[in-house]
C-alpha positions, 0 to 999 in steps of 0.5 A: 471542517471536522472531517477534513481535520480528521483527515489530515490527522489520519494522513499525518498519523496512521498512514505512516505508522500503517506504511512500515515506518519504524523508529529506525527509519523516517516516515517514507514517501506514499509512493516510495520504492524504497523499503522491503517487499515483505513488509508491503505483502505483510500490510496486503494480508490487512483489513481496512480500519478507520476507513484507511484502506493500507492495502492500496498504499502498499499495491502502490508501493509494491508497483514503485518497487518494479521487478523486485516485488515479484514474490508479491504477484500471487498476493495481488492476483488474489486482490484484483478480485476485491469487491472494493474496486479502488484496491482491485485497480491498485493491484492491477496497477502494481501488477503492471508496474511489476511484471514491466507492462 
């Protein structure tokens, strides 16, 4: 029980701090394709804490983003080779998503 309130609390409280969420714009959708590439690159360049891995979050939103998050392709390249295989599939995916595939 505690676990899954822990959970919920990181889901509700880190993950949106974690996703480029400022006090100008509301907390966006996981998988958005709203917001600036740059910002998604700058959370690709992170380490994982808490257990709360930001840089699969942002491989997804940079995938939503299409075409327009090219300039993220060497960051991604470099995470298809990660040792936690959960991200090495995200920047695959993204990488698909990117390049139209």
């Amino acid at each position: 029980m505690r676990l899954l309130l822990l959970c919920l609390l990181s889901c509700a409280v880190v993950a949106p701090l974690a996703i480029g969420c400022s006090k100008k714009t509301p907390a966006p959708i996981v998988w958005s394709s709203e917001g600036d590439p740059k910002e998604q690159i700058e959370l690709l360049k992170s380490r994982p804490q808490m257990g709360f891995d930001v840089r699969v979050i942002a491989a997804n939103r940079l995938g939503a983003m299409g075409p327009r998050a090219q300039e993220a392709l060497p960051h991604l390249e470099k995470l298809t080779k990660d040792k936690d295989q959960v991200m090495a599939n995200a920047a695959k995916d993204a990488i698909a998503k990117i390049k139209g595939q």
